[in-house]
N, C-alpha and C positions, 0 to 999 in steps of 0.2 A: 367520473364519480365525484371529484371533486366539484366539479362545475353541477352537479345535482346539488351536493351540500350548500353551495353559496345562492340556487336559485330556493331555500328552502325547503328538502324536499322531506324532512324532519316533522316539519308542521303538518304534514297531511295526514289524513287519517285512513293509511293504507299502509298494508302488510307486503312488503315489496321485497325482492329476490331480484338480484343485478349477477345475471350470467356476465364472465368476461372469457376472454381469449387472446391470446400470442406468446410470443416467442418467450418471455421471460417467464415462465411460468406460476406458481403461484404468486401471489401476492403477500408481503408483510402480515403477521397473523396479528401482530398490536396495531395497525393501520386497520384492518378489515373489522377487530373488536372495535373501535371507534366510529363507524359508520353506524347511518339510522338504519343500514337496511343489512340484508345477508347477502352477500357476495359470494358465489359460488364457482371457483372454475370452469372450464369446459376443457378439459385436456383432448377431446378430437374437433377442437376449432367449431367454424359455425355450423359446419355441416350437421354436429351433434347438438345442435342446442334443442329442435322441437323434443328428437327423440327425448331427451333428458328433463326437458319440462314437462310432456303429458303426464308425467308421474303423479306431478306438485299440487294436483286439485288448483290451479291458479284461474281466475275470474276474467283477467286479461292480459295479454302482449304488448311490450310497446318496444317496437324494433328501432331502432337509431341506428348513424352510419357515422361513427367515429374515426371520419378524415378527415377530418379539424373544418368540415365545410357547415357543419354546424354546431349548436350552442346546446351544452349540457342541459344548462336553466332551462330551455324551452321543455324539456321532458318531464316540469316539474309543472308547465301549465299545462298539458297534454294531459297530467297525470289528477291533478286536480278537477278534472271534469269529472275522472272517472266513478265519484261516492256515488254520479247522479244516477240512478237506478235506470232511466228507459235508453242512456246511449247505448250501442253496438258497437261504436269504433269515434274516435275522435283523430281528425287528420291536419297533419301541419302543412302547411301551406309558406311555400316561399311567393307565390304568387301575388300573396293578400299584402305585403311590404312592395309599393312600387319602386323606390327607390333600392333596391338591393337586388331585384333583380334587372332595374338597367344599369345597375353598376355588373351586375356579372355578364352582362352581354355586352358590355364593352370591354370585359377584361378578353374574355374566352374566345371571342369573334372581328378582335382588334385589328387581325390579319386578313379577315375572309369573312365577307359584309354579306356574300351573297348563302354560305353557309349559317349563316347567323338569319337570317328571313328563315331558309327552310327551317331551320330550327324553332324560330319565333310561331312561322306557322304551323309548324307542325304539333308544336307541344298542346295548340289554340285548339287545334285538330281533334285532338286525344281528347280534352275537355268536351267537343262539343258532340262526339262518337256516345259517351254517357249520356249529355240530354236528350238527343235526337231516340238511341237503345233502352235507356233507361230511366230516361225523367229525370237526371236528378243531373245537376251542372259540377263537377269537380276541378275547380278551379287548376291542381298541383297535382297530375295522377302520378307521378315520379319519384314525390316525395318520398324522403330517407328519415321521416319523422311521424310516427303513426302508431297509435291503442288501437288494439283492435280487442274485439271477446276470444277468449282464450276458445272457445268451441269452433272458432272461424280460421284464428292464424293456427294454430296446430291440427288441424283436419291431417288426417296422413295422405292424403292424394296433394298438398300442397307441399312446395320445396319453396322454404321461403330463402334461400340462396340463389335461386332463380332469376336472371334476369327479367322476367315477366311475372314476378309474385304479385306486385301493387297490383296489375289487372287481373290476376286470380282472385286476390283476398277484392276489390273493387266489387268485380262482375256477381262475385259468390253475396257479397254484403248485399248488393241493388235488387238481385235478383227476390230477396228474401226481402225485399223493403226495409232494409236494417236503418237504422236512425243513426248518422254520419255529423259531426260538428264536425267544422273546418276552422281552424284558429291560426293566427298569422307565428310563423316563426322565422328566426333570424338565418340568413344564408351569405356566407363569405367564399367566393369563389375561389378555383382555385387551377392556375396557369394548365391547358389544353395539354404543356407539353408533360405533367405529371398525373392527371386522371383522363382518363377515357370517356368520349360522352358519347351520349348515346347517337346513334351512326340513324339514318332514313331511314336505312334496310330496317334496323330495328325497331324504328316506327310505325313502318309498312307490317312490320309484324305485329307489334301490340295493338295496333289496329284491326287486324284479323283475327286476333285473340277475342279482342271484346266483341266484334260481330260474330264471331264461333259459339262463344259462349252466350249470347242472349239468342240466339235462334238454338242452340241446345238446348237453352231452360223452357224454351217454348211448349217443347214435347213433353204430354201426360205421362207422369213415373206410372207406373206398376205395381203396388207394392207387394211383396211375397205374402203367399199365404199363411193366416195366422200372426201378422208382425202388426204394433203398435208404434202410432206414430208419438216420439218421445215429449214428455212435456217439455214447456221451456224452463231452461235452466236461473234459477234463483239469483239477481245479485247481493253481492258481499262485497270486502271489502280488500280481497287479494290480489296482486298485480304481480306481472312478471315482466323484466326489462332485460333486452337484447343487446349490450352494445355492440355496430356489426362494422 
């Protein structure tokens, strides 16, 4: 929160709600009065956050992963695209900084050069599974930094606690032709021996994910008799922030 306050996030002209969670429970109530925005507990952790936000009438989600591998500020340039009316999602990209992610691949693969290829290629993989399925090239599909429109990240068939949320909310945005800015953010890795990365297996699966899900969209819906298909929903100028 703080690192929002010093990237600016005052200046914007957004009505924003910053869910938090952990151990220490609420938060100082003269600390939380001095923020630009409304800070809201979650007392049953992240697993309660969608439920707790579909209430909020909120325009859009921006989920972050607060293990210090990334920068507060960056959520305030994420969040700054979001006045512009025709985005659907705006997505952070460690990708687009070359120098930071060859600094994390010599921290995390210092030891195991040939686990660091698969990794390299496989991440290249994931990217190019999007343009070949669905046209569109996503440089970062992993990213822990990401808007999305609130009708997309809180859909109730998504768990955005999920290991495989980024290619539900991906596959769900492309399939729909949703309009994606990818903007560079900053990534500070962090030692193999204290965060978990992501393993082949789990590659081999989110790759199955995204070929599932674009040969499901394939097939003609049905729609029940009597039902209208909704219009689209109006932008404004409401955000809701995840730290996760």
């Amino acid at each position: 929160m703080l690192e929002m306050m010093r990237g600016g996030v005052g200046r914007l002209p957004l009505e924003m709600t910053v869910f938090y969670s952990g151990g220490e429970g609420e938060l100082d109530a003269g600390f939380t009065r001095s923020l630009p925005f409304t800070a809201v507990p979650l007392p049953g952790g992240d697993a309660a956050f969608a439920q707790t936000a579909r209430g909020g009438g909120f325009d859009f989600v921006v989920l972050f992963e607060s293990s210090g591998m990334y920068r507060g500020e960056d959520l305030v340039a994420l969040a700054s695209h979001l006045a512009v009316g025709r985005l659907d999602a705006v997505w952070g990209s460690r990708r687009l900084s070359v120098r930071d992610i060859q600094e994390s691949y010599r921290l995390r693969f210092r030891k195991n050069l040939l686990l660091g290829a698969v990794s390299y290629i496989g991440s290249h993989a994931l990217s190019l599974a999007y343009l070949f399925l669905y046209g569109r090239y996503i440089s970062d599909t992993l990213s822990a930094v990401r808007a999305v429109r609130a009708s997309d990240a809180l859909d109730e068939t998504i768990d955005l606690t999920h290991k495989r949320a980024n290619h539900v909310l991906l596959t769900g945005l492309l399939r729909r032709k949703a309009e994606i800015l990818e903007i560079p953010v900053r990534f500070f890795p962090i030692s193999p021996e204290r965060v978990k990365r992501t393993s082949p297996l789990e590659g081999l699966q989110a790759l199955a994910t995204i070929a599932w899900r674009r040969v499901a969209s394939a097939r003609p819906a049905i729609p029940e008799a009597g039902t209208v298909a909704p219009a689209p929903e109006p932008t404004s100028s409401k955000s809701v922030h995840s730290p996760r």
